[in-house]
N, C-alpha and C positions, 0 to 999 in steps of 0.2 A: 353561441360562439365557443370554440375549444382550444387550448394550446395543449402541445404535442411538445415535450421534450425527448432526447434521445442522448444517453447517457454511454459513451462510450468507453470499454475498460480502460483503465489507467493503464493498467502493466504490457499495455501495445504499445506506449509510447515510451514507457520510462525504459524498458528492457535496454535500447538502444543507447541513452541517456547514460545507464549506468555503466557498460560496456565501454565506453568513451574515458570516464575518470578514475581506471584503476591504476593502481600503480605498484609494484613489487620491489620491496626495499632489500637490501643486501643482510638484514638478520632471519630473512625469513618468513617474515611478516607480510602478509598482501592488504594493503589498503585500499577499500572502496568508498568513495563518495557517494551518498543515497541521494534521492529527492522527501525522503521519507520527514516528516515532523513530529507527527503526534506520536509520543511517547506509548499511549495505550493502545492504538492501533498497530504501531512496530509490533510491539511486545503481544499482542493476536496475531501478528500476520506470523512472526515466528513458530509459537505455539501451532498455528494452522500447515506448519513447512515438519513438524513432528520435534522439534529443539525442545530445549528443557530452556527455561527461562527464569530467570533474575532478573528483577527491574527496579529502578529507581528512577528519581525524576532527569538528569541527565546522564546515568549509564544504565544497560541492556547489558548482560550477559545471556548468551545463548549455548547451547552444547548438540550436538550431533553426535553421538558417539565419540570419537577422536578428534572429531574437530572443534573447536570454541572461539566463537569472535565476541567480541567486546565493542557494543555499539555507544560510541561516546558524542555529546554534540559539539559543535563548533559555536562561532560569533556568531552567525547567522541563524544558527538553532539546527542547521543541517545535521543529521545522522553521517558518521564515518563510523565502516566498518574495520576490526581489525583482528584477520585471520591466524590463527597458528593450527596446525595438523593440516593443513588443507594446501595444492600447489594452488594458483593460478587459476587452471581452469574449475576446480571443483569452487573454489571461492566464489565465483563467476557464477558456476550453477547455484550456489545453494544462493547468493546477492538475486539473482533472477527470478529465483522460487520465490524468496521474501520479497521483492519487489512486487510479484502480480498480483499473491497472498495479499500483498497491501491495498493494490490498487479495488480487487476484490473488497476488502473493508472499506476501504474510503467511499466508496459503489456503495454500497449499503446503507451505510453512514448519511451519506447523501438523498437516496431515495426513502429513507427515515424520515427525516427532516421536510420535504417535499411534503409527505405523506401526512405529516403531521400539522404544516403550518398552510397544508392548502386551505381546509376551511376558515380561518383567520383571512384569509387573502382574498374570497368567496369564490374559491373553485373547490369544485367537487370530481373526485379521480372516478371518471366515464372506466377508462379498461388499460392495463398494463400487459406488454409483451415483452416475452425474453428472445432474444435471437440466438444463432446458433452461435453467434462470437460474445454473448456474453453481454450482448449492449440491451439497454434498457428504454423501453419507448414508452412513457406516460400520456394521457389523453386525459386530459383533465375539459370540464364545464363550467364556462362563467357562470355562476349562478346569481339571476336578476334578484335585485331586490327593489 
């Protein structure tokens, strides 16, 4: 017997998601709402978008040349970005790039974790494919005991 997971990118669904809750205040400042959590995968996916990074356990500074957001959390632990150098739309682009960056990591993150606690679970990983969108197809074997 074999189970077959199929792990599709995050940053297909979030791109949308993020697009939805920006908001552009009157100093200048463009505010994004992320889905983002985990502190040390923000702070990779950045680094992997080319940003210069500062981190702490609830702020993220990032830099792009002229541009620098300040990722702080809320009550929920949500990531909110907050741009200066940047209008609207480049906010948007470089929020998108860190978003897929992320989703990418969490991707990883995940097929880590599979990878490592199949045998624990008594499956044994038969063959892994990547597709051309990125998605991740595992075939794992129940192994009798």
């Amino acid at each position: 017997m074999s189970v077959s997971l199929l792990l599709v990118p995050l940053a297909m669904a979030g791109a949308a998601a993020v697009k939805a809750a920006s908001d552009r205040g009157a100093d200048g400042v463009c505010q994004v709402r992320t889905r983002m959590r985990d502190v040390t995968l923000l702070a990779d996916a950045l680094r992997d978008t080319g940003a210069a990074v500062v981190s702490g356990t609830d702020r993220v500074t990032a830099r792009w040349e002229a541009v620098e957001a300040v990722f702080t959390r809320d009550t929920e632990g949500i990531w909110g970005a907050h741009f200066t150098g940047a209008d609207q739309a480049r906010a948007m682009e470089l929020v998108t790039a860190v978003d897929g960056a992320y989703g990418r990591r969490v991707q990883r993150a995940v097929l880590e974790r599979l990878r490592d606690q199949a045998p624990a679970a008594g499956l044994r990983l038969e063959s892994e494919t990547v597709d051309d969108n990125a998605g991740v197809r595992l075939v794992f074997e129940v192994e009798r005991t």
